[in-house]
Structures are given as C-alpha cells and as structure tokens.
C-alpha positions as CSV (number, residue, x, y, z in Angstrom):
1,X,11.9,-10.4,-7.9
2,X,9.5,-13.1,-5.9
3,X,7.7,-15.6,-8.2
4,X,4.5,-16.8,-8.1
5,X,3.3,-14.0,-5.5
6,X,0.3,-15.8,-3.7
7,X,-2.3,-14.7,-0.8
8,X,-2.7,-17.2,1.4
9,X,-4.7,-16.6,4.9
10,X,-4.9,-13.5,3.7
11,X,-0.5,-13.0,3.5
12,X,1.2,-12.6,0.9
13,X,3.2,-15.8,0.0
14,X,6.6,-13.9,-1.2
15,X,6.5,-11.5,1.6
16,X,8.7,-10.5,4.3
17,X,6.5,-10.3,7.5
18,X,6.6,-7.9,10.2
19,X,4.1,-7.1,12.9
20,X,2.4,-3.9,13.6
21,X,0.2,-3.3,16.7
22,X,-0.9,0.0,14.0
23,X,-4.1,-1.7,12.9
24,X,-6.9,-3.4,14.0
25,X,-10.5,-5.7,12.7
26,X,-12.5,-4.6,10.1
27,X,-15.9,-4.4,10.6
28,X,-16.5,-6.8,7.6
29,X,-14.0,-9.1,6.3
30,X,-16.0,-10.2,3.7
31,X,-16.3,-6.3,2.1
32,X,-12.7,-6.1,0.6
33,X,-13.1,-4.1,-2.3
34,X,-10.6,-1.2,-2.9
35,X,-7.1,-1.2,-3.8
36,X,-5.3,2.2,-2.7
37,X,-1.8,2.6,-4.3
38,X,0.7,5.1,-1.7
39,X,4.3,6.2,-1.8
40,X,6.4,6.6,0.9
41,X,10.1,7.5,1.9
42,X,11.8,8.5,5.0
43,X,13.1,10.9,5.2
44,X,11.3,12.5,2.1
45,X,13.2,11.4,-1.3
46,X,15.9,8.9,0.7
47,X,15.5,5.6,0.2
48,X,17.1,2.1,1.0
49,X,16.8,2.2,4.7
50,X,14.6,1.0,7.5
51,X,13.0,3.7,8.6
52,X,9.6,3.1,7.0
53,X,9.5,-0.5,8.5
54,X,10.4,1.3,12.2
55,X,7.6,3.9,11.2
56,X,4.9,1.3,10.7
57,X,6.2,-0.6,13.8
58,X,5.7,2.6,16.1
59,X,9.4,2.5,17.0
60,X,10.7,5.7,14.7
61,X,13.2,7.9,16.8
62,X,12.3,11.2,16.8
63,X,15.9,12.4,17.3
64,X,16.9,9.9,13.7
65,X,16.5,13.1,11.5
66,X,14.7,16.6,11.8
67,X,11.4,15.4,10.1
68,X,10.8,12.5,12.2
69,X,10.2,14.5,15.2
70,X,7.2,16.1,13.4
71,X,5.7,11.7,12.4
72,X,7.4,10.1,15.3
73,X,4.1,9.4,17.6
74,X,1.9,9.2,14.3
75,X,-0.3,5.3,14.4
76,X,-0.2,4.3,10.4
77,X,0.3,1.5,8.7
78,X,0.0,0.0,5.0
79,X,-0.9,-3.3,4.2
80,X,2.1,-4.0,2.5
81,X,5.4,-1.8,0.9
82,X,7.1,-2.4,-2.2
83,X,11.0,-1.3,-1.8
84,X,12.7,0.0,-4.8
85,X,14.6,-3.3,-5.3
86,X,10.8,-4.9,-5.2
87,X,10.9,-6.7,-1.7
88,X,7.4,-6.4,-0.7
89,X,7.4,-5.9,3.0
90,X,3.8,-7.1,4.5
91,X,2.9,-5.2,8.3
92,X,-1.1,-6.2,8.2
93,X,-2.6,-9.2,6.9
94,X,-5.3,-8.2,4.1
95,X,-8.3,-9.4,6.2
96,X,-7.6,-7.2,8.7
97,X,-7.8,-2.9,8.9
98,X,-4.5,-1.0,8.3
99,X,-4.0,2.7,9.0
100,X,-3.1,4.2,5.5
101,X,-5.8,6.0,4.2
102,X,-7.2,8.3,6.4
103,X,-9.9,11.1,6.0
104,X,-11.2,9.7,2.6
105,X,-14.4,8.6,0.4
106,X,-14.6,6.3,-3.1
107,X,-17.7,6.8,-4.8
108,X,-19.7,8.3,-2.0
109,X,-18.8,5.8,0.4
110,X,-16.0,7.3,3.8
111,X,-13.9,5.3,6.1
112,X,-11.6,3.6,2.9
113,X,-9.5,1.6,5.6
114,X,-12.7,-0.1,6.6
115,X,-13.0,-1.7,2.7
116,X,-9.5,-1.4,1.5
117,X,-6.1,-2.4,0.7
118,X,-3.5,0.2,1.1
119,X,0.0,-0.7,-0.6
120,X,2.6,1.6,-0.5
121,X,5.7,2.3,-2.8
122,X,9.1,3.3,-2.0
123,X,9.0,6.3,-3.4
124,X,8.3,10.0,-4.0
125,X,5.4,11.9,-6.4
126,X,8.1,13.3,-8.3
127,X,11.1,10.8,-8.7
128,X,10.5,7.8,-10.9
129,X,9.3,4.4,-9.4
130,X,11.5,1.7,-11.0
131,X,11.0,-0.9,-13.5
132,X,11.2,-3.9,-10.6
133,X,8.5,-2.2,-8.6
134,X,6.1,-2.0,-11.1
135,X,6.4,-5.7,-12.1
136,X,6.0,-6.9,-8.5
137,X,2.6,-4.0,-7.7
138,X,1.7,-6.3,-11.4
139,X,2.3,-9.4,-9.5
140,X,1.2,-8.4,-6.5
141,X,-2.6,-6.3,-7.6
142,X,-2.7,-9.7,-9.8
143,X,-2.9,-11.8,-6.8
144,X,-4.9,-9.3,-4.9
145,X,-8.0,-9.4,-7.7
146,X,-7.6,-13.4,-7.3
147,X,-8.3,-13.5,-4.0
148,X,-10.2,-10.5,-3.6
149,X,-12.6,-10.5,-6.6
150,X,-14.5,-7.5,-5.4
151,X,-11.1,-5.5,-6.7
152,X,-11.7,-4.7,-10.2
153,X,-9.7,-2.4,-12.6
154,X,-12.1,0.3,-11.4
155,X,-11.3,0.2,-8.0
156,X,-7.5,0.6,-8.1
157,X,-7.0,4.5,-6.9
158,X,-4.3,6.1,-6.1
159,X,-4.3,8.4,-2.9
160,X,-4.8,11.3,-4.1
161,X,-7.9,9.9,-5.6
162,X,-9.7,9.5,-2.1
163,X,-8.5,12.0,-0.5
164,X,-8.4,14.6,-3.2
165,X,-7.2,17.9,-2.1
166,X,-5.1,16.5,1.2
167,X,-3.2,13.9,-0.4
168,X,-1.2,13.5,-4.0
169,X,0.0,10.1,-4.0
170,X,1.5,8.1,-5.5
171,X,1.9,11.2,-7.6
172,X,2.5,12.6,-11.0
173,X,5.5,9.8,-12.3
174,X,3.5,7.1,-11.5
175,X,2.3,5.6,-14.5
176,X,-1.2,4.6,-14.4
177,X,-1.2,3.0,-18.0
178,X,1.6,1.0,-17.4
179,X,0.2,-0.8,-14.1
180,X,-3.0,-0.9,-15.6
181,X,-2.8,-2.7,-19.2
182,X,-0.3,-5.0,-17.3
183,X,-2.8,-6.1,-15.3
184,X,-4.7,-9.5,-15.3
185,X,-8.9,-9.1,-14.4
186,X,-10.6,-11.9,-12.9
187,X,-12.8,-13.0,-15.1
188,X,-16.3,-13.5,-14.0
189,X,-18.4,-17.1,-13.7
C-alpha cells in the first residue's frame, strides 16, 4: 500500500506513471475544484490485467475480446486508477484536462473535465471494491484536498452524480460513508 501519497508538480508521489496523448490544457489551472470518483474494468467484471492501462494509452486491440471492438477508437482518460491490489496508476498530471467525464454539470456549472479530477477504481457498480482500495482513494482524496483546497467534502461526486441518467458509477457497493468519515478536510486559515 504506498505511504505518504504526496502531489508534487501536480503527480502523485507513489504513483506509477504512464503517458497518455488522451488529454490536453485546461483552460484554468488554477480552477481545480471537483473530485469525480469512476470504476472501470476491461472487459466488464475482469480484473488484474492491462487492458485499462492500453485503453487510456489509445493502444486497445480491438480483436483482444468481443467488447473491445465496440471502445477500441474511444479518446478517454482518468487522472489516475486505483487497481484492486491499490497501485494507483497516474495517465494525466492533475493540472492538466483528462477525458473521463463527459457530457456532465455539478451545480449548474457543464464541461466537469474542465474543473476536475477524475479517479477511477478497478472495479464494477455491483461487485465490492476492496478494503486496500479504499485506504489508498483515503490516502490519495487526502492528498488531493491538500494540494487542491478548492476540493471540499462537498465536491467529491461520484459519476453518476454528474451525469445522472447516462452514467452509474462507481455504483451501488461503493460506500460513500466509508470514504467519507475517513477522510481528512483541509482546514481553513
């Protein structure tokens, strides 16, 4: 489990790195102010392979399995993934704009990937994230609100929460109470 999980320039200190050409500048660096929590597995409800990593790098083969000839030629990204052993996998440094939300609003405002973080979880809505991911997201939404005050408790969504309707993640198991009384706010000066 990494230790002492840390953003620096805008990377996350116990992550492993990959590069992604799926994302590009945000408009304003400055305006980082939403935390979206995913899941993601490929194919749907495998897990403990590399196929999300070759997904975000644009390299999936279509021909892998059935399902990736539908997502092959899709362009998305997450900021970072957190495996089911709790690597956390990081694709697009935080200052910059990843591709993981989509059509979506919070509180009136569109464009989330302009504003936010998107991290995703191995996982599926309906089978159980594991104890070792939900003390790294801890470690890791800690770190985030520390170097990103704007991120308060109230701006950690899920999803499904801004894109309501189109999107369900990271679904019914996840447990909201859990992540969120284990969390650490930055206190104000």
């Amino acid at each position: 489990m990494p230790i002492n999980t840390r953003i620096e320039q805008h990377r996350v200190s116990t992550a492993r790195h990959i590069t992604t050409t799926h994302k590009d500048e945000r408009a304003d660096p400055q305006d980082i102010s939403l935390l979206v929590i995913h899941n993601i597995s490929l194919p749907p409800n495998q897990f403990g392979n590399n196929y999300i990593d070759d997904f975000f790098e644009g390299k999936l083969a279509a021909d892998a399995h059935p399902y990736f000839n539908e997502i092959h030629r899709m362009r998305v990204s997450a900021h970072c993934v957190i495996k089911r052993d709790g690597e956390i996998v990081q694709f697009v440094p935080f200052n910059q704009r990843a591709w993981h939300a989509g059509l979506s609003s919070f509180q009136g405002r569109s464009k989330c990937n302009d504003y936010a973080i998107g991290i995703e979880l191995e996982g599926a809505d309906h089978i159980p994230y594991t104890d070792i991911q939900y003390k790294v997201l801890t470690q890791l939404t800690n770190a985030i609100m520390q170097a990103y005050p704007k991120i308060t408790l109230g701006r950690i969504v899920g999803h499904n929460d801004i894109a309501p309707g189109r999107k369900t993640d990271p679904g019914h198991v996840f447990d909201w109470p859990r992540l969120r009384q284990s969390l650490t706010p930055v206190k104000s000066l």
